[in-house]
C-alpha positions as CSV (number, residue, x, y, z in Angstrom):
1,X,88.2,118.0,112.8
2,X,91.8,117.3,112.4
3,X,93.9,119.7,113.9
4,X,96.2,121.0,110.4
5,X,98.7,124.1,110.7
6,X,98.0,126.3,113.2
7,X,95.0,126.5,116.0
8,X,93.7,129.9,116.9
9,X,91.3,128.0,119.6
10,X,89.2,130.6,119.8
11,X,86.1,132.3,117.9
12,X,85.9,135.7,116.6
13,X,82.6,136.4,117.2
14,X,80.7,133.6,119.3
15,X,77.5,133.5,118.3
16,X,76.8,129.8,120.7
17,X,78.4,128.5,123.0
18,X,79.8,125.9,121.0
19,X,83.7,124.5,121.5
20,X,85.6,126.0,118.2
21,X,86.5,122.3,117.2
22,X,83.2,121.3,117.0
23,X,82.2,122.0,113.2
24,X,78.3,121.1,113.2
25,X,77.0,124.7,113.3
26,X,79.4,125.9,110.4
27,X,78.5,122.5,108.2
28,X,74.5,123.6,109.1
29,X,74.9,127.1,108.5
30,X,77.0,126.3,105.1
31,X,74.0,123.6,104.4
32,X,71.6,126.3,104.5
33,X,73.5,129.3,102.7
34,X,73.6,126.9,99.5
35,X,70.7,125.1,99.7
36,X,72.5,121.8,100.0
37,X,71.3,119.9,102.8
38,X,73.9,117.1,102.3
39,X,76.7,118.8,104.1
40,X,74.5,118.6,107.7
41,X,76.3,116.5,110.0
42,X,74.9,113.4,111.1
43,X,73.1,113.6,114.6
44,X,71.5,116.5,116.2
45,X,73.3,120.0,114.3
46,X,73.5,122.8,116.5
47,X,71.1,125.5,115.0
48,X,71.7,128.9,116.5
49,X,74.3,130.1,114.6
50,X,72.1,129.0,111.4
51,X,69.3,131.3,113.1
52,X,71.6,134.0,113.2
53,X,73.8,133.8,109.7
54,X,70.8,132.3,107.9
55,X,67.3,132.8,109.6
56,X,65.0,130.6,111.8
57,X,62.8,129.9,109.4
58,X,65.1,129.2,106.5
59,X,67.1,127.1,108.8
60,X,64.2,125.1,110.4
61,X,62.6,124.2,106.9
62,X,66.1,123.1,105.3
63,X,66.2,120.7,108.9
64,X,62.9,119.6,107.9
65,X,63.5,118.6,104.3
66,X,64.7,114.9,103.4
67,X,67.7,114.0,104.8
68,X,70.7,113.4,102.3
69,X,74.1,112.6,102.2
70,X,77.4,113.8,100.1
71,X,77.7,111.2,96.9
72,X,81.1,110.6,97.5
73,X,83.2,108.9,99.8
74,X,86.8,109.2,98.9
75,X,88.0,112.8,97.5
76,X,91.4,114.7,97.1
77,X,90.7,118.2,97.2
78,X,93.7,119.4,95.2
79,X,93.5,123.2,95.4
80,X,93.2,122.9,99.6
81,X,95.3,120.0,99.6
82,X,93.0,117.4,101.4
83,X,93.0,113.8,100.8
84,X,90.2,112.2,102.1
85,X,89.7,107.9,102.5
86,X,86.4,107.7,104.2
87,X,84.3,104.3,104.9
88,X,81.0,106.2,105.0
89,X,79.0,109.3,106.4
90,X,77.3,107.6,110.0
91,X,79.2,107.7,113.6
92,X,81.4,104.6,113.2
93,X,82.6,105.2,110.1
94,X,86.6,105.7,109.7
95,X,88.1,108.9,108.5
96,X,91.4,109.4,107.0
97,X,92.9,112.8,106.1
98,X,96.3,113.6,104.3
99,X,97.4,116.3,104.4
100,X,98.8,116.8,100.3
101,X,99.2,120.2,99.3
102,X,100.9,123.4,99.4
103,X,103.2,124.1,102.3
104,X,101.1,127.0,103.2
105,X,99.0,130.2,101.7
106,X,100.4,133.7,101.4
107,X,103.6,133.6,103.9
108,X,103.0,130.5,105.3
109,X,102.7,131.4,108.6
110,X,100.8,129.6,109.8
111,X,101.8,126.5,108.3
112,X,103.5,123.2,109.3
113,X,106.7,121.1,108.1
114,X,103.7,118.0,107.9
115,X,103.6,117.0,104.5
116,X,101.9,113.9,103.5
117,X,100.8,114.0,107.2
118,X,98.2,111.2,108.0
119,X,95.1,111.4,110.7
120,X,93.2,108.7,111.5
121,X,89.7,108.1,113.2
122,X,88.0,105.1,113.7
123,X,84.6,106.1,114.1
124,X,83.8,108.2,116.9
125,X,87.5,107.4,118.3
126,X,90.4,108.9,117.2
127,X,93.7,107.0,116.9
128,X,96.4,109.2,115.0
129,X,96.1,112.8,115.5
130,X,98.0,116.1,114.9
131,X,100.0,117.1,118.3
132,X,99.1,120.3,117.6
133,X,100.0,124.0,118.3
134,X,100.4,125.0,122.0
135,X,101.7,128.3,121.3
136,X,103.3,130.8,118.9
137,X,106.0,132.4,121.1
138,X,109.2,130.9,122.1
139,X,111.3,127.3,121.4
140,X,108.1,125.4,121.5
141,X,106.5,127.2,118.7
142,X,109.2,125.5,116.3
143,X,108.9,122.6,117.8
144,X,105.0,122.0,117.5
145,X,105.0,123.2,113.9
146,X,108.2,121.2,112.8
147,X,108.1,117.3,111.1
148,X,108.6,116.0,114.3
149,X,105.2,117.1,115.3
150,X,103.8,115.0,113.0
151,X,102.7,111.9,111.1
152,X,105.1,111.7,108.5
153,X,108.7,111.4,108.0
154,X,111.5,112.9,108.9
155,X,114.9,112.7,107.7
156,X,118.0,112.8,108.8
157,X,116.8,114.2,112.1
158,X,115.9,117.6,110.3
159,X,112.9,119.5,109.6
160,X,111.5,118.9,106.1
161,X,111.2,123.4,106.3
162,X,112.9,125.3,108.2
163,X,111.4,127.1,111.0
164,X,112.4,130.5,111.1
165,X,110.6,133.5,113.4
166,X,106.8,132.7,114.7
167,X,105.1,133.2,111.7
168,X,107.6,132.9,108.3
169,X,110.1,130.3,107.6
170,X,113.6,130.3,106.3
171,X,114.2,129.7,102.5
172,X,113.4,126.3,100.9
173,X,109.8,126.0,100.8
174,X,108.8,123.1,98.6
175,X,106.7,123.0,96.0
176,X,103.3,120.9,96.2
177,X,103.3,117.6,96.9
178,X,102.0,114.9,93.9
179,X,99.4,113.0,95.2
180,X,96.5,110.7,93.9
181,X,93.1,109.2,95.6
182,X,91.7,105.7,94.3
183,X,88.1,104.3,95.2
184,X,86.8,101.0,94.6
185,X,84.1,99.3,96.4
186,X,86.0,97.3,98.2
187,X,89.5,99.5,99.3
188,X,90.5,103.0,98.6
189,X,94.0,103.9,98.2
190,X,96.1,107.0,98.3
191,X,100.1,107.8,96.4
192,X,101.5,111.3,97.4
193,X,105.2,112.2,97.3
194,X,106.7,115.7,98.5
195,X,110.3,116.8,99.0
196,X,111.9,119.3,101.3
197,X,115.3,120.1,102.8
198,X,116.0,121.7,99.6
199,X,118.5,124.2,101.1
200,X,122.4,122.7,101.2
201,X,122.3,120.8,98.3
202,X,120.4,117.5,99.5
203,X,117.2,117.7,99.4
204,X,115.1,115.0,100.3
205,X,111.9,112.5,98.8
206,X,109.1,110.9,100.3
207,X,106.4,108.5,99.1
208,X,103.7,107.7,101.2
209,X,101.1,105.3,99.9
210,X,98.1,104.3,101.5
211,X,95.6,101.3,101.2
212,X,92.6,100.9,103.2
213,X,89.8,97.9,103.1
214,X,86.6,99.8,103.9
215,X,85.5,98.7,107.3
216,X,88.7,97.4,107.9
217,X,92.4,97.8,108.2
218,X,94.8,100.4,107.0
219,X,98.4,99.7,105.8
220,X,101.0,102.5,105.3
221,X,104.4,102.0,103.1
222,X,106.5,104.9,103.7
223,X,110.1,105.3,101.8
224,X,112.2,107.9,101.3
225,X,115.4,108.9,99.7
226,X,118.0,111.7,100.1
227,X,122.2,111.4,98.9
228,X,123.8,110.2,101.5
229,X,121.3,109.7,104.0
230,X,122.1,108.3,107.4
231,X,118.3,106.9,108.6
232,X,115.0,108.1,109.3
233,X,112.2,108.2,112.4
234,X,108.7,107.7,111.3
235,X,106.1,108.6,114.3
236,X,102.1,108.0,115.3
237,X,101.0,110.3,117.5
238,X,97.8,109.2,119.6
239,X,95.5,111.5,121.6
240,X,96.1,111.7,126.0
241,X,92.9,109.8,125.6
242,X,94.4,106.6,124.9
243,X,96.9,104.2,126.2
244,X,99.7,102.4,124.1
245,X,101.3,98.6,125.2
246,X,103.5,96.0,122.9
247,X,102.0,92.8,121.8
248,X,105.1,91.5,120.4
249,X,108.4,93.4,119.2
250,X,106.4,94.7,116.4
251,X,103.1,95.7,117.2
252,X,101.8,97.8,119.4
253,X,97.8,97.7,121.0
254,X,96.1,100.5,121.6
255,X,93.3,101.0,124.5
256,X,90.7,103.5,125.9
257,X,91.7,103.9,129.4
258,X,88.9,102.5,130.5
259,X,90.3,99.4,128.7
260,X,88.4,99.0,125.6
261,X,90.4,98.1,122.8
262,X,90.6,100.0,120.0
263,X,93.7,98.8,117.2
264,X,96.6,97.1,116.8
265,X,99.5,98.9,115.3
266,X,102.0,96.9,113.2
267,X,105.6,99.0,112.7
268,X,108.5,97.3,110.6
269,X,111.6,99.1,110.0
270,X,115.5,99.0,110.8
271,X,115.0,98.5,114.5
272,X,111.9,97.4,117.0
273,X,109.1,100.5,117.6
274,X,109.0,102.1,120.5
275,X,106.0,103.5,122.9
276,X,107.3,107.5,124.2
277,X,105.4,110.1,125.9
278,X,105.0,113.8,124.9
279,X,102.8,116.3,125.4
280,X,99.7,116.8,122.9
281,X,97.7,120.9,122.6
282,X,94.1,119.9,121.5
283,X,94.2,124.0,122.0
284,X,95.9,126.7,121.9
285,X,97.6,127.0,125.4
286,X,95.9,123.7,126.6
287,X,98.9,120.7,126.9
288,X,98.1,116.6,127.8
289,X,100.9,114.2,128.2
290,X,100.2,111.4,125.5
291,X,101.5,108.2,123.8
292,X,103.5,108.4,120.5
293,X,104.4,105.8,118.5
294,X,107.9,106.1,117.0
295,X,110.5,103.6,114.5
296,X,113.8,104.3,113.8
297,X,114.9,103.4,110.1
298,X,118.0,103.0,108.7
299,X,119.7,104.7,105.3
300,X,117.0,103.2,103.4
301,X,114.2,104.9,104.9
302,X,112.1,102.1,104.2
303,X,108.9,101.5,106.8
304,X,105.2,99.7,106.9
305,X,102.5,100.7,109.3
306,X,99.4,98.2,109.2
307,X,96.7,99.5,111.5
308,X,93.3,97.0,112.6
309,X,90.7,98.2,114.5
310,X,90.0,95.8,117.4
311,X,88.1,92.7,117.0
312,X,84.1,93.7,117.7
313,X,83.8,91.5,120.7
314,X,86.7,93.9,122.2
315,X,90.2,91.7,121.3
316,X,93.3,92.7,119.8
317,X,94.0,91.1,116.4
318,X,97.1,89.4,116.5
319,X,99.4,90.4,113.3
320,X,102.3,88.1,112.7
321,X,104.5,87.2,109.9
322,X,103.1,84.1,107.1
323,X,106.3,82.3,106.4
324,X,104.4,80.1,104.5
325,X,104.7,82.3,101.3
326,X,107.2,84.8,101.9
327,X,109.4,86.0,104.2
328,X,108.1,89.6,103.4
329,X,104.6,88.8,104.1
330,X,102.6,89.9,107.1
331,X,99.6,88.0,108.0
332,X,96.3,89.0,110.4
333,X,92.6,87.6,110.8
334,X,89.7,89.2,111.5
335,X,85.7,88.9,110.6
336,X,86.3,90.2,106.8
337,X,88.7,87.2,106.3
338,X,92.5,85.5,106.4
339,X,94.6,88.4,105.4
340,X,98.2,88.8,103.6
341,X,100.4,91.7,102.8
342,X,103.4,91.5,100.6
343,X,106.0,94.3,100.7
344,X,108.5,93.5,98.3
345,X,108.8,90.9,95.2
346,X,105.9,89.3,94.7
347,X,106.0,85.7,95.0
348,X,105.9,83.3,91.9
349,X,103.5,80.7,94.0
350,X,100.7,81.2,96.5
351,X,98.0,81.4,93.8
352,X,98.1,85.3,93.1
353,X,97.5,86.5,89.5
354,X,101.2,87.9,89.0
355,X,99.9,88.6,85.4
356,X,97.1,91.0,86.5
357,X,99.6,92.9,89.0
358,X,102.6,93.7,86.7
359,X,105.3,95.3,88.8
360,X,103.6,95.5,91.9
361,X,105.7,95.5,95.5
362,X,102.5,96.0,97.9
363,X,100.0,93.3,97.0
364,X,97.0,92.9,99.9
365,X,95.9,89.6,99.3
366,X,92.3,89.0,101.4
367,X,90.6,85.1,101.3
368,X,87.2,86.1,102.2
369,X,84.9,83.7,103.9
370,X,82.2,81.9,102.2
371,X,81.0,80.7,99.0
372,X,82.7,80.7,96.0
373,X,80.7,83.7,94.8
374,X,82.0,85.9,97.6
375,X,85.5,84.9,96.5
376,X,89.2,86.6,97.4
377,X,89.8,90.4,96.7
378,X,93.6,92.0,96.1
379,X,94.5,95.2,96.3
380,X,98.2,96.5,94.6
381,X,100.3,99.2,93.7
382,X,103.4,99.0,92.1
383,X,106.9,100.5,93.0
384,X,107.2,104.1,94.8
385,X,110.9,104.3,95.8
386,X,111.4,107.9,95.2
387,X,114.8,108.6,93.9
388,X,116.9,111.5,95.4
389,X,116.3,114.9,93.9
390,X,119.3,116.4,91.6
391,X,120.1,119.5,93.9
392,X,121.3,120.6,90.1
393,X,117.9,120.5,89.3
394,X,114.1,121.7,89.6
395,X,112.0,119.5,92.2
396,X,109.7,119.7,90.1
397,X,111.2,117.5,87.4
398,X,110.6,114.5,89.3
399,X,109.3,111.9,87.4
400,X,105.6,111.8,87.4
401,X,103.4,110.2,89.8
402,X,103.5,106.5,90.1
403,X,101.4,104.2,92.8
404,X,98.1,103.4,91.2
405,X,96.0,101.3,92.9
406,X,94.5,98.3,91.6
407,X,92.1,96.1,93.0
408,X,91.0,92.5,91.6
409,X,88.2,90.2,92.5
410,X,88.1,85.7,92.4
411,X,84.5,84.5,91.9
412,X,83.1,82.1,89.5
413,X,86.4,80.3,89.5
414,X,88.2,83.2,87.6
415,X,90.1,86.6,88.4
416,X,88.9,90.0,87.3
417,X,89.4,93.6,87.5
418,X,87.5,95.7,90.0
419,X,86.9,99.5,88.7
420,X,88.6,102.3,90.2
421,X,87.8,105.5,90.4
422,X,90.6,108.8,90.5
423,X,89.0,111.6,92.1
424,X,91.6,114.3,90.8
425,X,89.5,117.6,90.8
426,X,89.2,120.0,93.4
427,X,85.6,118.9,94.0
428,X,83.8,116.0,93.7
429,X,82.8,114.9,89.7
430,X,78.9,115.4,90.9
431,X,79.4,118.5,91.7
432,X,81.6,120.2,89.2
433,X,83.8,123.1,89.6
């Protein structure tokens, strides 16, 4: 479970003796209450806080029944604020959460300054996590629940909110985030942009978009905007569980420390990423010294993140830049194909169908292995540079959400549109409300 806003790390009435991260007996006991067997968790669920919430025998014959599993993959749960990019529902399957809604409920208290926050886990491991909350008294309490805490952005060295006493925050809470989920079969994608510093007469913008190949890598174009801006720092935190060491200047591999290898990390921005150490709470009063990955950007607050898992035979993919077709685009193998990522103008040569992408500025070109009938796929989005809000006027007004993901396949010796699906609703379609 991704650890979002604050962590009680503790249960109220402790019915097992389970950890209070480990979400199995809820999901089970949730299963059972509405009769809906596909929110059990794969693998052995604990049952005995079923047996007490819901009854043994209830519990046991819902266990018994056909296994099933949620319809969907990819869902943004607008009224919590969720996005969810998911490859599948077994072990090995990766996860990734964003966080894209309100600042908080009620007071906010016990909200975080992590908008458009990103967690990733790569099956059973996880890479990018939430540092988060250590405790709720003192300097540190600020610090844990401020954007430096977090996967996101932050601008201008400043908190996106204001921290103000343990549990409120000063004035200039923004208002909710945009934010959008594709799916397709072969990527999923996710837009969200959120403003904050909206007190002294500068607020601030960011766009985050998101495109994942499903079984495969993740790439991340942040960019923000704020008047007179003088740069940006844009972090990856990792768990004490792993170790971080550069490859090249620009990417970073990441290990198990027993060795294993789990991802390479790619970071472009104004300056060369850097590998620091600070100290993780995976619970409340519990602290682990752990890796963070942080990159420095200049006034255009301008950054890509490209994330691939490790090679199955346990190597680090090597991620370089193609100068063969432009000097924006980044370049990486691996057993799903010869991969290229343009950030920026797309390029009049190199065999892409610039007519099917009109506009577009991140174009993920794959050449797939094989036969002509398994032929190239490309994912794109157009632009996202968020202007700078109008102090003079309503966040709010921002000009509607832009960033929509589309996805186009070669076989048969012709290109053609892949279908994409927006999952906008607070629940998933099958479902209703």
């Amino acid at each position: 479970m991704p650890l979002l806003g604050d962590d009680d790390g503790g249960l109220l009435l402790p019915l097992d003796q389970r950890p209070p991260d480990d979400l199995r007996a809820l999901l089970l006991a949730g299963a059972v209450a509405l009769d809906r067997p596909e929110l059990i968790a794969p693998g052995e669920a604990p049952a005995t806080y079923a047996y007490w919430l819901c009854g043994i025998e209830r519990t046991e014959r819902l266990l018994a029944s056909h296994a099933a599993q949620p319809p969907w993959l990819d869902v943004y749960f607008a009224n919590g604020g969720l996005a969810v990019l998911r490859d599948g529902w077994d072990a090995q399957a990766a996860v990734g959460v964003i966080d894209a809604g309100p600042h908080g409920a009620l007071s906010c208290g016990h909200s975080h300054a992590d908008a458009l926050a990103l967690t990733i886990a790569l099956g059973t491991t996880e890479l990018f996590i939430d540092r988060g909350t250590l405790t709720y008294t003192g300097a540190q309490r600020d610090e844990f629940r401020s954007t430096a805490s977090h996967n996101t952005l932050e601008i201008d060295g400043a908190s996106s909110v204001t921290p103000g006493a343990a549990f409120k925050w000063l004035p200039g809470v923004p208002p909710r985030p945009q934010a959008a989920v594709y799916a397709s079969a072969y990527f999923s994608g996710f837009s969200g942009r959120a403003t904050g510093q909206l007190v002294g007469g500068r607020p601030s913008s960011h766009q985050r978009r998101v495109l994942h190949r499903r079984g495969g890598a993740w790439v991340i174009q942040d960019r923000g905007a704020r008047a007179a801006a003088r740069g940006g720092t844009l972090r990856w935190q990792l768990p004490a569980e792993l170790l971080a060491e550069f490859l090249t200047a620009e990417s970073i591999g990441v290990r198990s420390r027993a060795g294993v290898a789990v991802a390479t990390v790619f970071m472009r921005g104004s300056s060369a990423p850097r590998i620091v150490t600070r100290d993780v709470s995976s619970r409340l009063g519990h602290r682990a010294a752990a890796p963070c990955l942080e990159l420095d950007l200049d006034a255009s607050l301008e950054a890509l993140t490209i994330v691939v898992p490790a090679a199955p035979q346990g190597e680090f993919v090597n991620i370089e830049t193609d100068r063969g077709l432009a000097p924006t685009c980044i370049a990486w193998s691996d057993c799903g194909g010869r991969h290229r990522l343009i950030s920026g103008s797309l390029p009049q040569a190199g065999g892409l169908p610039e007519a099917s992408i009109p506009g577009a500025d991140l174009v993920w070109w794959i050449q797939r292995p094989g036969d002509a009938a398994r032929g190239d796929l490309i994912a794109a989005m157009p632009p996202g540079k968020p202007p700078a809000p109008d102090a003079a006027q309503l966040v709010t007004d921002l000009p509607g959400q832009s960033g929509k993901m589309t996805v186009f396949e070669h076989a048969d010796g012709r290109w053609g549109p892949v279908r994409i699906e927006e999952p906008r609703r607070g629940y998933p379609p099958e479902l209703g409300q």
